[in-house]
Phi, psi and omega in degrees: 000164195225119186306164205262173147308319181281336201226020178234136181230188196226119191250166184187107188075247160247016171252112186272151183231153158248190201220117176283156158069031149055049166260174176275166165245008166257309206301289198310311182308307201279306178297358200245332212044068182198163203056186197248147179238126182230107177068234187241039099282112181287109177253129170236141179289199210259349159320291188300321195270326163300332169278023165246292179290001199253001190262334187074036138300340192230172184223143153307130161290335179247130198304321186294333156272009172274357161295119153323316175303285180301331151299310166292351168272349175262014183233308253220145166211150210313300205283004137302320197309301176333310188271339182290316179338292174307317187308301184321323175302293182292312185258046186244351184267347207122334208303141183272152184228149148226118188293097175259179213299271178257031175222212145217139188231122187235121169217195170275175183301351198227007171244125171022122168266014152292322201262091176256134179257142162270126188212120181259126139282126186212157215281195163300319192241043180280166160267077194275140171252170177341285162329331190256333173303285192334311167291341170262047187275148185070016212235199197213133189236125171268115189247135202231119184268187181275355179269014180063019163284114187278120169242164184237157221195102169255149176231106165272128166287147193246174176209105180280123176212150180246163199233028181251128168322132165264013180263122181309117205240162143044086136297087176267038190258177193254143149272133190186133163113007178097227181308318168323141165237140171258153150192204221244169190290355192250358187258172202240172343319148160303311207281353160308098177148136155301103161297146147226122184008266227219012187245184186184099152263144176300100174293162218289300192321291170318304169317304211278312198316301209299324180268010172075024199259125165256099158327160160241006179275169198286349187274320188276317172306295197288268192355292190331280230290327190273340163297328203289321182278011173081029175251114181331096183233143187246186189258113169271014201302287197327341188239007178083021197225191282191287189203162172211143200246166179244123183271333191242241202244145159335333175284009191225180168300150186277128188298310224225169154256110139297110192230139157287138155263162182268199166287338185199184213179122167291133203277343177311315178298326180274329172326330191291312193279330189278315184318316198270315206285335173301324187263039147242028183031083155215180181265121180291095156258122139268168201199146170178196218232100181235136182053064170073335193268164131294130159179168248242106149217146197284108213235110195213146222280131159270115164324056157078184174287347180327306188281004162271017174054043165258028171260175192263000000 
């Protein structure tokens, strides 16, 4: 049978609540899916206990907190604001929340808590280093602006292969031109090269490529490695990135945008960047190096929670 008003409270830190509209704190556990329910106290973090008071479900016991203001300072510090943002948003979709540490973990109301979806919330002016893309690989990004306007974001690792011989046919160039190589219209791959009437130059990347000279900086590495997977790859300056590759032939649109990464990245640049490729309808790969390795992953903007199905 389900305890009453008088004797169900809502605890949160050192803050005690009482519970509006003669409910319960198993009604709140069961209707909200949040907190720990122990006897007729419901204990909650401080996300969960605020979408219960801005709800008028709880009440303060102590008087001092029925000001909004002395409550969120005393539950909330700045690198809060951002992720309760997101929290509200998502359980305001429906969404069941289990709070970690620099995440969410969401699934529906009526679903498996095996079956999680992951969402790291971060501001407009965060700073990712490599390591932290990586680990959200399969994940979900709530980017949060300074006008609290939410965008979303999933990040997949990719396997790029392309269906072009990565083998040097007829290399008839010249070194000429400072770093640049010139030759003639017949020599292969076809697709290298500046046409000038009856010439074809090279940019120093193809050149160094065509001679077999290996950089060792990572723009020049990751170029290597995506012709070796068999891909058409150009100069993406027109679009802000690094490169842009072809899986076939040239006659068609290019599939992906590539930009190398450092050690770390202003998420303003990659949001710039996933932003310009949608609207030439391409896939936004960044790609660099961690311990030596490679790798290739894809980052690309999701309609909201919408598009994670989570209502029933």
């Amino acid at each position: 049978m389900e305890n009453n008003k008088n004797d169900s409270f809502v605890v949160c830190g050192n803050i005690l609540f009482s519970i509006e509209g003669n409910k319960s704190s198993q009604y709140l556990h069961s209707k909200y899916n949040l907190g720990t329910l122990s006897g007729k106290t419901l204990t909650v973090k401080n996300y969960e206990l605020l979408f219960l008071y801005f709800r008028g479900k709880v009440k303060p016991v102590n008087s001092f907190f029925n000001n909004a203001l002395n409550l969120m300072s005393e539950l909330m510090e700045e690198s809060d604001l951002h992720k309760f943002k997101v929290y509200l948003e998502l359980k305001n979709e429906g969404a069941k929340i289990t709070i970690d540490k620099n995440s969410f973990l969401i699934s529906k109301k009526n679903e498996n808590l095996n079956i999680k979806r992951v969402i790291f919330p971060i501001r407009e002016n965060s700073k990712l280093s490599v390591e932290w893309l990586l680990n959200a690989r399969g994940h979900n990004i709530a980017s949060v602006d300074d006008d609290g306007d939410i965008t979303y974001y999933r990040i997949d690792s990719v396997d790029l292969m392309g269906a072009n011989s990565n083998q040097l046919l007829n290399t008839d160039f010249i070194r000429g031109l400072g770093k640049r190589a010139i030759g003639n219209l017949d020599t292969k791959p076809e697709w290298m090269g500046d046409k000038i009437y009856d010439m074809r130059i090279l940019s120093e990347s193809e050149t160094d490529y065509i001679n077999g000279v290996e950089n060792p900086d990572m723009v020049s590495r990751i170029y290597r490695k995506l012709i070796f997977q068999g891909l058409i790859v150009k100069t993406g300056f027109k679009y802000g990135c690094n490169f842009r590759a072809y899986t076939g032939s040239m006659d068609d649109h290019s599939d992906f945008l590539i930009h190398v990464l450092s050690d770390s990245v202003e998420w303003y640049e990659i949001s710039r960047a996933v932003r310009v490729a949608a609207s030439v309808r391409k896939d936004m790969i960044f790609a660099g190096f961690v311990n030596d390795k490679s790798f290739f992953i894809n980052i690309k903007r999701i309609k909201s929670v919408l598009e994670m199905n989570l209502r029933d």
